[in-house]
ROLOTOR-616612 format. One line per field, with one value per residue (C-alpha): residue number from 1; z, x, y. Coordinates in steps of 0.25 Angstrom, whole numbers, padded with zeros to 4 digits, always signed. Each point is the difference from the previous one (the first is absolute). Example, Ala and Ser with C-alpha at 12.3 -4.5 7.8 and 13.67 -1.06 7.14 Angstrom:
resi: 1,2 .
c3: +0031,-0002 .
c1: +0049,+0006 .
c2: -0018,+0014 .
# end
This chain:
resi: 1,2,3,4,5,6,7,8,9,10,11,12,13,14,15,16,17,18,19,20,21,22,23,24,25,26,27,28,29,30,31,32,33,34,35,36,37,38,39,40,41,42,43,44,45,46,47,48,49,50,51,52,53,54,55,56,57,58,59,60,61,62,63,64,65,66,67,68,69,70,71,72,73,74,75,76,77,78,79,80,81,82,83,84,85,86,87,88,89,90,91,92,93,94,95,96,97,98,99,100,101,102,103,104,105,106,107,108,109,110,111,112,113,114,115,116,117,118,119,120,121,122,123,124,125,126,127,128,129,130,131,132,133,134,135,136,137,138,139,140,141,142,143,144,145,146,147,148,149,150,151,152,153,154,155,156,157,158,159,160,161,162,163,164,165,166,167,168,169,170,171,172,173,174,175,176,177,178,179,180,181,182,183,184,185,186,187,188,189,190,191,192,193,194,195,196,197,198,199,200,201,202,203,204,205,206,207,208,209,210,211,212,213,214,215,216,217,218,219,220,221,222,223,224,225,226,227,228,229,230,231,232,233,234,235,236,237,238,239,240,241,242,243,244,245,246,247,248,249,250,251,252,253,254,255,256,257,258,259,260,261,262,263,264,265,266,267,268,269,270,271,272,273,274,275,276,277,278,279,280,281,282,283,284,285,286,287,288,289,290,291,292,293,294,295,296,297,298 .
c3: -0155,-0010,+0005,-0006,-0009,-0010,-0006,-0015,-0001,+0011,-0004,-0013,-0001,-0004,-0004,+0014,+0006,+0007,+0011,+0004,+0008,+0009,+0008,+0012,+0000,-0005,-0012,-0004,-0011,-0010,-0009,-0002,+0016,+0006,+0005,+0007,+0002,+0014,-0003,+0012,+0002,+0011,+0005,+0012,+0004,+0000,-0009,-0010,-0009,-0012,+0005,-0008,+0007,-0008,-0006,+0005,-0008,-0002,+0008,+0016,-0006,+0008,+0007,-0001,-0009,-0011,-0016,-0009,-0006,-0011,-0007,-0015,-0009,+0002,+0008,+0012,+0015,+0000,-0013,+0002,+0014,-0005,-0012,+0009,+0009,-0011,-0005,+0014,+0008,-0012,+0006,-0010,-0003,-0002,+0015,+0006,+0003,+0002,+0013,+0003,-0001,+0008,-0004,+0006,-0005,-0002,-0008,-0013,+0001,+0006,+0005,+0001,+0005,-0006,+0007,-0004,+0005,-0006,-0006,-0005,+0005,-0005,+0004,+0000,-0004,-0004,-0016,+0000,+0006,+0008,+0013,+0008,+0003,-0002,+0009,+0008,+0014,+0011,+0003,+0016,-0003,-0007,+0013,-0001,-0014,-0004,-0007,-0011,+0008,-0007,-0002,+0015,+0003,-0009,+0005,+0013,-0010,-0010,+0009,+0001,-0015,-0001,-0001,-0012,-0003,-0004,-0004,-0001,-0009,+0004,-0018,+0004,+0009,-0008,-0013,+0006,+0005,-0014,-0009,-0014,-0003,+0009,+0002,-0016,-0002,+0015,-0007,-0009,+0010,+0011,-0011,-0004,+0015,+0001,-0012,+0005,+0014,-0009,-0004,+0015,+0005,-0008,+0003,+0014,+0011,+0007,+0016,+0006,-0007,+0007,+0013,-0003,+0002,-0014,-0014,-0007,+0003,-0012,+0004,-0002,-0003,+0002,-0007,+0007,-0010,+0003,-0009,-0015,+0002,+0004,-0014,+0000,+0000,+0006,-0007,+0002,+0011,+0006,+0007,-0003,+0012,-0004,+0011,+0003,+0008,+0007,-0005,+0013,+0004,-0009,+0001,+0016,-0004,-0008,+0009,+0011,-0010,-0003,+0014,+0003,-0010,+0001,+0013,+0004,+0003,+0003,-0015,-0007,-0003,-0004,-0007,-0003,-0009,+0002,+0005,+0006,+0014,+0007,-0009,+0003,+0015,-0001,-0008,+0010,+0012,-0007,-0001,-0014,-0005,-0008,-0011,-0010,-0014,-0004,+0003,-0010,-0010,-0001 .
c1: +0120,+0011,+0009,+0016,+0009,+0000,+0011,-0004,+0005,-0010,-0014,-0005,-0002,-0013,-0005,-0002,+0011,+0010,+0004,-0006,+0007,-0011,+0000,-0001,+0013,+0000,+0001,-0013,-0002,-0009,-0001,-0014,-0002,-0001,-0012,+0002,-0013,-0004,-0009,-0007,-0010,-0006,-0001,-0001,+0012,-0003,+0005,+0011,+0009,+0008,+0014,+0015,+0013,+0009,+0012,+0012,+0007,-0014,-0003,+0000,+0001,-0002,-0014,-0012,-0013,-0009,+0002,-0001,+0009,+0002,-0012,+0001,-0004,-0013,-0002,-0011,+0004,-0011,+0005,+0014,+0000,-0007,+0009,+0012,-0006,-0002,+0014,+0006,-0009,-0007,-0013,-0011,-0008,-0013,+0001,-0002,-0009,+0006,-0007,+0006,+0016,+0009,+0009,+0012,+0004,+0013,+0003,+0006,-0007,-0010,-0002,-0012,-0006,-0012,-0006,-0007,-0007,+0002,-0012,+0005,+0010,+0015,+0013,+0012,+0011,+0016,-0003,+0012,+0014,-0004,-0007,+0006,-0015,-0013,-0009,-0013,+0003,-0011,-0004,+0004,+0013,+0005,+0008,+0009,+0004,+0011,-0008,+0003,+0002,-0011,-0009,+0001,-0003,-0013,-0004,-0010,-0009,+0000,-0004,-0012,-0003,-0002,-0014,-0009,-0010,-0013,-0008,-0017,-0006,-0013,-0004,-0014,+0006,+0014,-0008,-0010,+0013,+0003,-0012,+0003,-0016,+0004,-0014,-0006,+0010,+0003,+0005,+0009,+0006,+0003,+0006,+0008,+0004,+0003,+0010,+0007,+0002,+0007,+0009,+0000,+0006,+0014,+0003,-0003,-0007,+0011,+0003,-0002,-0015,-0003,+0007,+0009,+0015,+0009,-0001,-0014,-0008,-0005,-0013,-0009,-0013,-0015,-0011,-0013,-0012,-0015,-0014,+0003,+0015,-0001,+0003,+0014,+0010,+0012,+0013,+0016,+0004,-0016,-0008,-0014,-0011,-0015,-0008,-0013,-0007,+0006,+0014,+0006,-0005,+0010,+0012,-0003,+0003,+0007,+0011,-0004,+0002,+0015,+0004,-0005,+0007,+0014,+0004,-0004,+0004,+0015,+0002,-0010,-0005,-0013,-0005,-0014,-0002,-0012,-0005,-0012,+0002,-0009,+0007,+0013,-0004,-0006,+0014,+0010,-0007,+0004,+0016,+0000,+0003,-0006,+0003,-0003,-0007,+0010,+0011,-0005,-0007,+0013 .
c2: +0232,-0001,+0014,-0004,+0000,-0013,-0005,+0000,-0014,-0006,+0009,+0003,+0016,+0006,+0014,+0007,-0007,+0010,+0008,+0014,+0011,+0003,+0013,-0007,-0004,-0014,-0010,-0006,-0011,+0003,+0013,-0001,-0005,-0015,-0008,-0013,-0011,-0004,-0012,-0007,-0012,-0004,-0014,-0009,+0004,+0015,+0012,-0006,+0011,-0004,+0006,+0001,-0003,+0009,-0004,+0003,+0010,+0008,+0011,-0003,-0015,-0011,+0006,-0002,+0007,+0002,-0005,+0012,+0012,+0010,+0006,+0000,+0011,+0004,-0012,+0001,-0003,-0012,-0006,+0001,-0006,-0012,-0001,+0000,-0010,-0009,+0002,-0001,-0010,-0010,+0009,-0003,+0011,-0007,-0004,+0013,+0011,+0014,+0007,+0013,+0008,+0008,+0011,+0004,+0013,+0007,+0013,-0006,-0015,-0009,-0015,-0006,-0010,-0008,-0009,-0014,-0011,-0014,-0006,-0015,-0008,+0001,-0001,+0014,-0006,+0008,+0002,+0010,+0003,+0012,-0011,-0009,-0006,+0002,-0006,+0002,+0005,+0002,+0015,-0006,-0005,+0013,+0004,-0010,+0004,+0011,+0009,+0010,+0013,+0007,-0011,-0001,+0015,-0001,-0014,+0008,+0007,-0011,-0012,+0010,-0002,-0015,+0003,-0001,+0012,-0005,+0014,-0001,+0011,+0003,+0003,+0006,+0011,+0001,+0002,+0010,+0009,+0006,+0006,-0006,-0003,-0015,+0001,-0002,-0011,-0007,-0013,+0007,+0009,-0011,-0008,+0011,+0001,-0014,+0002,+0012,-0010,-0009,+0009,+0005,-0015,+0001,+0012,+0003,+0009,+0009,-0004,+0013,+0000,-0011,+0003,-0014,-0001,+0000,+0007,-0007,-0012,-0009,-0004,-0013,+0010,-0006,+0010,-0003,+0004,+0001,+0004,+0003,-0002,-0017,-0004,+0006,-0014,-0002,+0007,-0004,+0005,+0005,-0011,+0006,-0004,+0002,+0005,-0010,+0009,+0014,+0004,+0004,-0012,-0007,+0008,-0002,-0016,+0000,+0007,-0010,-0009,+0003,+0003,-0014,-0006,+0007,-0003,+0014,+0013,-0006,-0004,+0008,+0015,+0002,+0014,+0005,+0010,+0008,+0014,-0006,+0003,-0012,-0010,+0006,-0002,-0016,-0003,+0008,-0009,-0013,+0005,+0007,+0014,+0008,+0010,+0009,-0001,+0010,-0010,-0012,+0008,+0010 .
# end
């Protein structure tokens, strides 16, 4: 959370960079806003976070928080949260996958948060003047840390977002939701619906939609395709299941699937989409939720 004033000759400037008069009384750094990068791994030691001793003559220097800063022109929250990490904590980018954000809000300006989970090994280290360290620090050890005021006020909610979302689309039921003549062309349509999930992954299903803490969730998405549909493949970003026999049937395992394999309900979500209410019922009883067609096809 990069909120201060640089000295020119420490920190290269970039478009965006600069100070905003909010309405609420205060300065904030960044004119087009600010996003900082909350990345996490888990371990055998537990819950790790990549966290930024702030140096000295930044703003509340000498605390604790996360790499990030001022958005540049244009720039979205998720890119320039893991630009600035990069820039500020050697955070490779390759190395990560973004799960979900939270926004704080203010009349003139907004911070937000993304979040991240570490997918390869690497090690943060200082790759610019504004840290003091970069190290890994384990999610049980944050209380002995002096933390950056409003990383500290946000850290409640967001220890409830270290979670990945794993969302299985039920095709058969999802297709059937909209009349678009699905039914003279059921492979086309579910491969049409499969690339409009694709699309869905990057940017995002909205928290209150899915009754999740936060601003949007960036799903891992699971299409799970029965009858004519079985010969759509597998698409960047859309793991496609091919029903054997009875399509519930495979959504049902599939979601027992994940939960079994992702330590679960403590470190997973999972979300069904599908209007069919016995389905909804089975999946609910294994610890998922369910929404909407409306929701993925929208």
């Amino acid at each position: 959370m990069t909120l201060h004033r640089p000295p020119d000759a420490r920190v290269h400037r970039q478009p965006g960079d600069g100070w905003v008069e909010c309405a609420c009384g205060n300065q904030h750094w960044g004119l087009n806003g600010a996003a900082g990068l909350l990345l996490w791994r888990r371990g055998a030691a537990g819950t790790e976070l990549v966290l930024q001793h702030r140096a000295l003559w930044s703003h509340h220097g000498g605390t604790w928080g996360l790499p990030g800063g001022a958005l540049g022109d244009g720039e979205s929250p998720v890119r320039g949260a893991v630009r600035e990490a990069a820039e500020e904590a050697g955070v490779v980018p390759a190395s990560l996958r973004v799960r979900a954000s939270r926004a704080l809000a203010h009349p003139d300006w907004a911070y937000t948060t993304v979040l991240a989970e570490a997918t390869a090994p690497f090690t943060p280290h200082v790759a610019d003047p504004e840290s003091l360290e970069v190290r890994w620090v384990p999610l049980a050890d944050l209380e002995s840390y002096e933390l950056l005021p409003a990383f500290a006020a946000a850290l409640p909610e967001l220890r409830t977002m270290l979670r990945r979302l794993v969302l299985v689309v039920d095709a058969a039921n999802v297709v059937g939701s909209r009349p678009d003549r699905w039914w003279a062309d059921r492979l086309g349509a579910t491969t049409r619906l499969r690339d409009h999930l694709a699309a869905l992954a990057g940017a995002g299903l909205p928290a209150g939609d899915l009754n999740l803490p936060g601003q949007r969730w960036y799903p891992e998405i699971v299409l799970v395709t029965e009858g004519q549909a079985r010969g759509v493949e597998t698409a960047d970003g859309v793991r496609v299941v091919a029903a054997q026999g009875s399509g519930d049937d495979a959504v049902v395992a599939t979601v027992a699937e994940a939960l079994d394999g992702g330590d679960g309900a403590a470190h997973l979500h999972v979300a069904v989409a599908t209007a069919d209410r016995e389905l909804s019922r089975r999946v609910t009883a294994l610890g998922a939720r369910t929404v909407g067609p409306r929701l993925v096809r929208n």
